[in-house]
C-alpha positions as CSV (number, residue, x, y, z in Angstrom):
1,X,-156.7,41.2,140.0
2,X,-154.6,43.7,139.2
3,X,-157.3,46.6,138.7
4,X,-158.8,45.5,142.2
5,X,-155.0,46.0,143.6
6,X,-155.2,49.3,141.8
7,X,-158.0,50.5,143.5
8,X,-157.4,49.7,146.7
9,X,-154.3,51.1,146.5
10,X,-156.5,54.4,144.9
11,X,-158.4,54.2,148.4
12,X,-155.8,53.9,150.9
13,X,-154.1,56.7,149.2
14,X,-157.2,58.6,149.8
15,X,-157.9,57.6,153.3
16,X,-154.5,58.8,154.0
17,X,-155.1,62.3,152.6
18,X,-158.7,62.3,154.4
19,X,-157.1,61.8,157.3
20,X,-154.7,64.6,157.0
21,X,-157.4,66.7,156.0
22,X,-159.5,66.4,159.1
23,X,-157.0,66.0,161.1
24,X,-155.0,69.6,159.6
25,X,-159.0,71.1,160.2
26,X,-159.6,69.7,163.8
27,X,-156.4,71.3,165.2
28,X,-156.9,74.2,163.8
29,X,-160.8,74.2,165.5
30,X,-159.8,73.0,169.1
31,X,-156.7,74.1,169.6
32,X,-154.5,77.3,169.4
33,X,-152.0,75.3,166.8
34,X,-152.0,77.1,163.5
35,X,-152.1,75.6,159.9
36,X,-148.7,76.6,159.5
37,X,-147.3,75.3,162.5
38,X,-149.1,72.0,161.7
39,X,-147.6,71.7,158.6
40,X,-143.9,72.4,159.6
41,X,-144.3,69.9,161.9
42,X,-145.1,67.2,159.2
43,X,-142.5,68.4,157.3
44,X,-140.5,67.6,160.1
45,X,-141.4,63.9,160.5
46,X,-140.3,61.1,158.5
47,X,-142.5,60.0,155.7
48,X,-143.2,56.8,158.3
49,X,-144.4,59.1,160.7
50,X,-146.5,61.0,158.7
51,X,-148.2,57.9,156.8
52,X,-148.7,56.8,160.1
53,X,-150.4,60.3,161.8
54,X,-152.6,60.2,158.2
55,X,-153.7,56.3,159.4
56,X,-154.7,57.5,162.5
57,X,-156.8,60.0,161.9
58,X,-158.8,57.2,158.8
59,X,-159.0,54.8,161.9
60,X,-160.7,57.4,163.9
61,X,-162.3,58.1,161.5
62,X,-163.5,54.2,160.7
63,X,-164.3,53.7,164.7
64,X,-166.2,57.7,165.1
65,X,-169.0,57.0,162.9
66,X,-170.8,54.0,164.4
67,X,-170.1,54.8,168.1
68,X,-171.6,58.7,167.7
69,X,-173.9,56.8,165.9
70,X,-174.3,54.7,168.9
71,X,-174.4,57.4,171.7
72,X,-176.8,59.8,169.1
73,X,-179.4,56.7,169.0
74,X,-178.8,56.0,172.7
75,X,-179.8,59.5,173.9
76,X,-183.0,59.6,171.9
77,X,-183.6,56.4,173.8
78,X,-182.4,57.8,177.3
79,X,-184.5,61.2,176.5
80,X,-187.8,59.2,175.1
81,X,-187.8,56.6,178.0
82,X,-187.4,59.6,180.8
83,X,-190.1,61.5,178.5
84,X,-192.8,58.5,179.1
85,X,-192.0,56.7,175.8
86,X,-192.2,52.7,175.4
87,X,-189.2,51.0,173.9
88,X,-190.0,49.5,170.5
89,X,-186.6,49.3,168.7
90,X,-183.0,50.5,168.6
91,X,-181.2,50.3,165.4
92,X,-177.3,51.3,164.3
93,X,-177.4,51.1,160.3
94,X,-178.8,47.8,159.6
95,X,-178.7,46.2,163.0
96,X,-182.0,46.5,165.1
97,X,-182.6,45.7,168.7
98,X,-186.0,45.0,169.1
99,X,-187.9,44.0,172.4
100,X,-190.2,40.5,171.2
101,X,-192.7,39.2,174.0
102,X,-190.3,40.3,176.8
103,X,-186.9,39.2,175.0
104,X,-184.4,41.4,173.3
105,X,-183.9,40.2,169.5
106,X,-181.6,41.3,167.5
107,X,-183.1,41.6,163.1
108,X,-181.6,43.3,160.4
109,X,-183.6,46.4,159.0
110,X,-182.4,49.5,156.7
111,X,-184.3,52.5,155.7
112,X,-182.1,54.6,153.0
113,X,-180.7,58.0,154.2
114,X,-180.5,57.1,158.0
115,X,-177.4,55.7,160.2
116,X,-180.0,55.0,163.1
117,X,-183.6,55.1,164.5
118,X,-184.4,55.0,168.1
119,X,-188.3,53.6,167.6
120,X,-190.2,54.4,171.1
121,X,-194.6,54.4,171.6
122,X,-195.4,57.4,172.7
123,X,-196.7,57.8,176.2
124,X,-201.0,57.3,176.9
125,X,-201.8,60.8,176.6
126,X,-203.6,62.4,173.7
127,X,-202.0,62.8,170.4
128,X,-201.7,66.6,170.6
129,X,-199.8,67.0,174.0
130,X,-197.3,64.3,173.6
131,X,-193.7,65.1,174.4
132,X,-191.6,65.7,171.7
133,X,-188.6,68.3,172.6
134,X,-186.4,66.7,174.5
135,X,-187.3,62.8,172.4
136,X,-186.0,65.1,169.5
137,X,-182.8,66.5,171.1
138,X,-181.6,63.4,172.7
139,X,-179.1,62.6,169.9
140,X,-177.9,66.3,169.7
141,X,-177.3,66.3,173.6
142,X,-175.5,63.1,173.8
143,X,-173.3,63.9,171.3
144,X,-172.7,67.5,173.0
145,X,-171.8,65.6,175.9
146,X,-168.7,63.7,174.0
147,X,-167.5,66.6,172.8
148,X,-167.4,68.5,176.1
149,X,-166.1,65.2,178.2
150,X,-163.4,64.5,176.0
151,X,-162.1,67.7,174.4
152,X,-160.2,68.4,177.9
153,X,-158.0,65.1,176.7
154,X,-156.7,67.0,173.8
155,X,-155.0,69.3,175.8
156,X,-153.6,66.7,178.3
157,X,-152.4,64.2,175.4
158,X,-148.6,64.0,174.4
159,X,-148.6,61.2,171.8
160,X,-149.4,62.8,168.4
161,X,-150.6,59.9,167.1
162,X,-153.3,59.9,169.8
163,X,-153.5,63.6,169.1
164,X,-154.5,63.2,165.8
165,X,-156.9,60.6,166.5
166,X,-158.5,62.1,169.4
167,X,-159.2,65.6,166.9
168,X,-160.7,63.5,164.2
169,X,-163.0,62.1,166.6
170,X,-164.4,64.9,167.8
171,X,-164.5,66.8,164.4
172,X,-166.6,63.9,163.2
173,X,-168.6,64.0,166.7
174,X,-169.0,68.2,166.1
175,X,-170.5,67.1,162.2
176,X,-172.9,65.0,164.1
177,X,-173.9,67.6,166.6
178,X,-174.2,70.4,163.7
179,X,-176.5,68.2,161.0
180,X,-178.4,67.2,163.4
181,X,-178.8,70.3,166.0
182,X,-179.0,72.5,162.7
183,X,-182.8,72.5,161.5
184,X,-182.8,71.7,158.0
185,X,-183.7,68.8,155.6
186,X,-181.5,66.5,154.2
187,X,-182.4,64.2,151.3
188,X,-186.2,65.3,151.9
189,X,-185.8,64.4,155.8
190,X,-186.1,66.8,157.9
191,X,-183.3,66.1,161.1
192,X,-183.8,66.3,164.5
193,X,-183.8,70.0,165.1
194,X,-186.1,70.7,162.3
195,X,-188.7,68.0,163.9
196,X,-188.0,69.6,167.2
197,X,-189.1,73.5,166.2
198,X,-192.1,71.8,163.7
199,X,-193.8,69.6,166.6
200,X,-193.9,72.7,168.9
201,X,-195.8,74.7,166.3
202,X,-197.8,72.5,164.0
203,X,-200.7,70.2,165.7
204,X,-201.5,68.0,162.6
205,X,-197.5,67.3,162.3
206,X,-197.6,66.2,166.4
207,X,-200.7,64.3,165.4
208,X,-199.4,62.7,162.7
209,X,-196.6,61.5,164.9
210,X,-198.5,60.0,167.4
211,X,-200.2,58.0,164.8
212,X,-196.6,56.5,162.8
213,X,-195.4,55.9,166.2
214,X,-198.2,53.5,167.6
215,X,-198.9,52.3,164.4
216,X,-195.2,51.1,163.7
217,X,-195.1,49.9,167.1
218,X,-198.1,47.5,166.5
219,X,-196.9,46.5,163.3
220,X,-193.3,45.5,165.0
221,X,-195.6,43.7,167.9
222,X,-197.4,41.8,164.7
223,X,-200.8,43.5,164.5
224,X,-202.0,43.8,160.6
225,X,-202.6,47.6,159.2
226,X,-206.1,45.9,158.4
227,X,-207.0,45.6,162.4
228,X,-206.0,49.3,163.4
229,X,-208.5,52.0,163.7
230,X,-209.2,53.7,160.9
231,X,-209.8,56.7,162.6
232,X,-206.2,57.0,163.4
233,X,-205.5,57.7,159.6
234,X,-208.4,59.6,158.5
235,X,-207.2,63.7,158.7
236,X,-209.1,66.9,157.9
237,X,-208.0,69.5,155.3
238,X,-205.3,69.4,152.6
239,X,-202.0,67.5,152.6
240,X,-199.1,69.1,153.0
241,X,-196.8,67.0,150.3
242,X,-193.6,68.5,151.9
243,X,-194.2,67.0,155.4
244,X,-193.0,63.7,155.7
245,X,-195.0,62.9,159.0
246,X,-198.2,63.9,157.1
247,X,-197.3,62.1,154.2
248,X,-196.7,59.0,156.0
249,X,-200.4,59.0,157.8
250,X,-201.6,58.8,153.9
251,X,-199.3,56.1,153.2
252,X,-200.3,54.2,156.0
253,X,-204.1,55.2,155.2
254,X,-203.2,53.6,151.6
255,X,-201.4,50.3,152.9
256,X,-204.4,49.7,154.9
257,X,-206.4,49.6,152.0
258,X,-204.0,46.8,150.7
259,X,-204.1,44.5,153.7
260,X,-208.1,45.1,153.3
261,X,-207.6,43.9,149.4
262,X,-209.8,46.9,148.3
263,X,-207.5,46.8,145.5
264,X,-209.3,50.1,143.4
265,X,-209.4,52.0,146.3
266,X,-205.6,51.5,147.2
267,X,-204.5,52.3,143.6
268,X,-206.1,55.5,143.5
269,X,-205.1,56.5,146.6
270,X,-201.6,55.7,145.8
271,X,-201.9,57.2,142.1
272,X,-203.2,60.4,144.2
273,X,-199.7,60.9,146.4
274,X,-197.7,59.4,143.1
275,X,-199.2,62.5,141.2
276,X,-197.2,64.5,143.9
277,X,-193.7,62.9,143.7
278,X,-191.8,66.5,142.8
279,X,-193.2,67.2,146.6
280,X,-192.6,64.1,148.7
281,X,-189.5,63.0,149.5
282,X,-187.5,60.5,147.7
283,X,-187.6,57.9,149.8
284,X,-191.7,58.0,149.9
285,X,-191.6,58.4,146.4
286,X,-189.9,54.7,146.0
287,X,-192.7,53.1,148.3
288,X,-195.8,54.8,146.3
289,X,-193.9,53.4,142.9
290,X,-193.4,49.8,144.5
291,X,-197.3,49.5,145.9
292,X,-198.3,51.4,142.4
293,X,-196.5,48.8,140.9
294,X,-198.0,45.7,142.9
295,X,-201.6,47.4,142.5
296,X,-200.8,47.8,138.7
297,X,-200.5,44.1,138.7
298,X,-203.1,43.3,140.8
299,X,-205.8,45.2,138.7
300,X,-204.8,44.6,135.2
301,X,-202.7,47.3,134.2
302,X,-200.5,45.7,132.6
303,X,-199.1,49.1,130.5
304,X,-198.5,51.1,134.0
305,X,-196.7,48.3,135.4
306,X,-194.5,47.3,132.5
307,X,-193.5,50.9,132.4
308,X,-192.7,51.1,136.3
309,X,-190.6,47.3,136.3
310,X,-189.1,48.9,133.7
311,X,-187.1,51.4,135.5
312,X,-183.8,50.6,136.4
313,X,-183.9,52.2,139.7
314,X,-186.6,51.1,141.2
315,X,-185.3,47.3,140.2
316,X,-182.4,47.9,142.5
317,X,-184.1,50.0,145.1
318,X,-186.6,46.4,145.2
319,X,-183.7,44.2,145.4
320,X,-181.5,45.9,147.9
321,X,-184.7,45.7,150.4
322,X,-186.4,42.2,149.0
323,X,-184.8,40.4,152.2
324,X,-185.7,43.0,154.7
325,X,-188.8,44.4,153.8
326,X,-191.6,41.4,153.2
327,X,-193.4,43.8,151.3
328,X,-190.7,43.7,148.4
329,X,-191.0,40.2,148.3
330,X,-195.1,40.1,147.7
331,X,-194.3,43.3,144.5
332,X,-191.8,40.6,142.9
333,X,-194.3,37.4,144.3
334,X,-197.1,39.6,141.6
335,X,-194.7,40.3,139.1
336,X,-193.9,36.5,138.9
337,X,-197.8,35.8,139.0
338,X,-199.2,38.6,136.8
339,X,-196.3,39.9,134.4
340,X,-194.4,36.5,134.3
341,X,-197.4,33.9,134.4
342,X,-195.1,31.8,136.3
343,X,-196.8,30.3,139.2
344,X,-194.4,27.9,140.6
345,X,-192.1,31.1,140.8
346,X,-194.5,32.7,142.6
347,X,-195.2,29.6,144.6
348,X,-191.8,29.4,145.9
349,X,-191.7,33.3,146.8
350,X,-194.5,32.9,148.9
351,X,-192.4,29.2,150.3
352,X,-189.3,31.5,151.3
353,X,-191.4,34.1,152.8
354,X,-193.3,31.7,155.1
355,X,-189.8,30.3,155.9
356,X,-187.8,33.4,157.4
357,X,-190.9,34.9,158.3
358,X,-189.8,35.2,162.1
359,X,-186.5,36.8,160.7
360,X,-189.0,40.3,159.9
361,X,-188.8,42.9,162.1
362,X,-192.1,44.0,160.7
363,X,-194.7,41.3,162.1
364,X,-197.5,42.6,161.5
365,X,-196.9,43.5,157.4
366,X,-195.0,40.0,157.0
367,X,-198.3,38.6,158.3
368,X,-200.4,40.4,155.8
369,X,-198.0,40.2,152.9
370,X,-198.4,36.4,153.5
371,X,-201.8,36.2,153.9
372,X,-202.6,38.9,150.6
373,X,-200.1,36.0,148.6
374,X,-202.0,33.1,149.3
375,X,-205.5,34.9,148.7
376,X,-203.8,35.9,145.0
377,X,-202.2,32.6,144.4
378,X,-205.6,30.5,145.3
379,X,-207.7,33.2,142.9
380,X,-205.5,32.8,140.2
381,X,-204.8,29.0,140.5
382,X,-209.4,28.7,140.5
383,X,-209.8,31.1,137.6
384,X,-207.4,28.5,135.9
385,X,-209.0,25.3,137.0
C-alpha cells in the first residue's frame, strides 16, 4: 500500500513539473512574455498558486489529447465525406463508431501506435484516380483551425490559471498539427502528410489503398476475405517491404488463403513476408508471427511454433488483442488444439467466440474465424474417433 502511495505521489509530482514545463514553453511560443519574466512571476506567487498554475496546465493537458484527437479524426471524416467517401467507422483510441445496417454502434477496437482512424470506402471511381489529398489533410486542417480560432483568447484572457491552461492546449494542439502535417514515419507508419505526398506520386501505393479500404469496409459489413475478388489482391512487380499500404494488399492476399483453408499456400506466403521483418513495420511484423504461428499449428510444425509461443512478446501482444481481434482468439483456439491436445479448451474458445460474436467490429473475419474453428475441431475430433 505504501509503495502504491509512493508512486502516485512520484506521478503527481511529475505531472506538476510537466505542466510547468509546457506551460513555461507555450508562453514563450505564443506570446511576447519571456522565460524570465515567466519565472519571476512564479517566484512571486505562493507555493498554493504555483501548485495550482502546474495543475492546470496537467488538466489541459489530460482534456487536450482526446478532443484534438477528436476534431483530428473528425476532419478526416468532414474532408472524406465532401471528397465522395462512404462512412465506415470513426474511432478515438479504443472506442469505435461504426455504422451497422443503418444504425450507429458503438465496439471497442485498438490497433497499436494510433490515437484514432477515421475508416471511409472510397468513392466508385477507379482505383488510380481516387481522391486522396484533402482525405489525408483533414486531421492537419482541423487541428489548424483550433489553433487559429482560439489563440486570439490568449491574448484577451486575465485569469492565469486559464492562461496557463489555454497555452497548454494549444502547444499540445501545435504537436498534433506538426506530427502529423510533417511527412515522416513514426513507428514504421508513415503520418498523414507522408501518405498525402506518396498517393500523388506512386500509383501502386493509391491502388493499394483503394483495395485496404473496400476490403476493410466489407469485412466491417461481414463479408468473408474468402468471397472477395481475388483480383483485387493480386499486384505486378516486386514488393516494396517499406510501404505499409503495399504490404497490407499481401497480407490481405495471405489471409485469404486462410479463410480458403489452403493451409500450405498461406504459410508460405506468410513465411515469404516473415523473411522480410527488418523491412515491414512492427506492427505487420506481429500479425505475420501470429498467422505463422496458427499455420505452424495447423500443418505440423510443431518446432516453428513452439519457438514462436515461446516469445514473450508476442504472448502479450496476443493477449492484449484476444478480446478485440477474433483472430487472436482462433491462434490461442489452435494452440489449445494442436500444442495443448486439450479439446474441451478449445471447445470452450470456440463457445465464447460464438457468444460475443456481435460484439466484433470485424464481421466478416469473426465469421470466418468461426467457421475455420469448427472445420479444425470436427477434423480433429474424426481423426480421433
Amino acid at each position: 500500500m505504501i509503495k502504491k502511495l509512493l508512486i502516485l505521489v512520484a506521478w503527481a509530482l511529475v505531472g506538476v513539473v510537466v505542466g510547468l514545463v509546457l506551460a513555461m514553453t507555450g508562453i514563450a511560443v505564443f506570446t511576447d512574455m519571456t522565460f524570465g519574466e515567466f519565472v519571476r512571476l512564479l517566484v512571486s506567487l505562493n507555493p498554493g498558486e504555483v501548485f495550482a498554475a502546474a495543475l492546470s496546465g496537467v488538466a489541459a493537458l489530460i482534456v487536450a489529447v482526446p478532443v484534438l484527437a477528436l476534431v483530428h479524426e473528425t476532419g478526416h471524416l468532414v474532408c472524406g465525406l465532401l471528397s465522395g467517401y462512404r462512412f465506415v467507422s470513426f474511432r478515438i483510441f479504443s472506442f469505435t463508431v461504426i455504422r451497422d445496417h443503418g444504425h450507429l454502434r458503438v465496439k471497442r477496437f485498438a490497433i497499436s501506435g494510433t490515437g484514432g482512424q477515421c475508416l471511409l470506402a472510397p468513392p466508385d471511381v477507379p482505383d488510380g484516380r481516387i481522391p486522396t489529398v484533402w482525405y489525408n489533410l483533414g486531421g492537419v486542417l482541423a487541428n489548424v483551425a483550433v489553433l487559429l480560432i482560439l489563440l486570439p483568447f490568449l491574448w484577451a484572457v486575465s485569469d492565469p490559471f486559464a492562461e496557463v491552461f489555454l497555452t497548454v492546449f494549444l502547444l499540445v494542439d501545435l504537436f498534433f498539427i506538426l506530427i502529423n502535417g510533417v511527412p515522416m514515419r513514426m513507428g514504421g507508419i508513415a503520418n498523414d502528410a507522408n501518405n498525402a505526398l506518396m498517393l500523388r506520386r506512386d500509383a501502386r501505393s493509391l491502388g493499394a489503398l483503394a483495395v485496404q479500404l473496400r476490403a476493410n469496409a466489407l469485412v466491417q459489413e461481414g463479408v468473408r476475405p474468402r468471397d472477395m475478388p481475388l483480383n483485387w489482391f493480386e499486384t505486378e512487380g516486386d514488393i516494396d517491404y517499406r510501404n505499409q499500404l503495399q504490404v497490407g494488399v499481401a497480407l490481405m492476399k495471405a489471409g485469404r488463403l486462410i479463410d480458403l483453408e489452403q493451409w500450405d499456400d498461406a504459410y508460405w506466403e506468410h513465411e515469404m513476408l516473415y523473411g522480410h521483418k527488418e523491412e515491414i513495420m512492427p506492427l505487420y511484423v506481429r500479425e505475420i508471427e501470429c498467422e505463422l504461428l496458427f499455420l505452424a499449428l495447423v500443418t505440423g510444425r510443431m518446432a516453428q511454433a513452439r519457438e514462436l509461443y515461446g516469445s514473450d512478446s508476442l504472448r502479450s501482444y496476443i493477449g492484449n488483442y484476444r478480446r478485440i481481434m477474433s483472430s487472436k482468439e482462433r491462434l490461442l483456439f489452435a494452440v489449445a488444439l494442436f500444442m495443448e491436445e486439450d479439446h474441451g479448451k478449445a471447445a470452450g474458445i470456440l463457445d465464447q467466440v460464438g457468444s460475443y460474436r456481435n460484439d466484433y467490429l470485424m464481421q466478416g473475419e469473426v465469421k470466418s474465424d468461426l467457421a475455420i474453428m469448427e472445420s479444425l475441431l470436427a477434423n480433429v475430433k474424426k481423426r480421433h474417433g
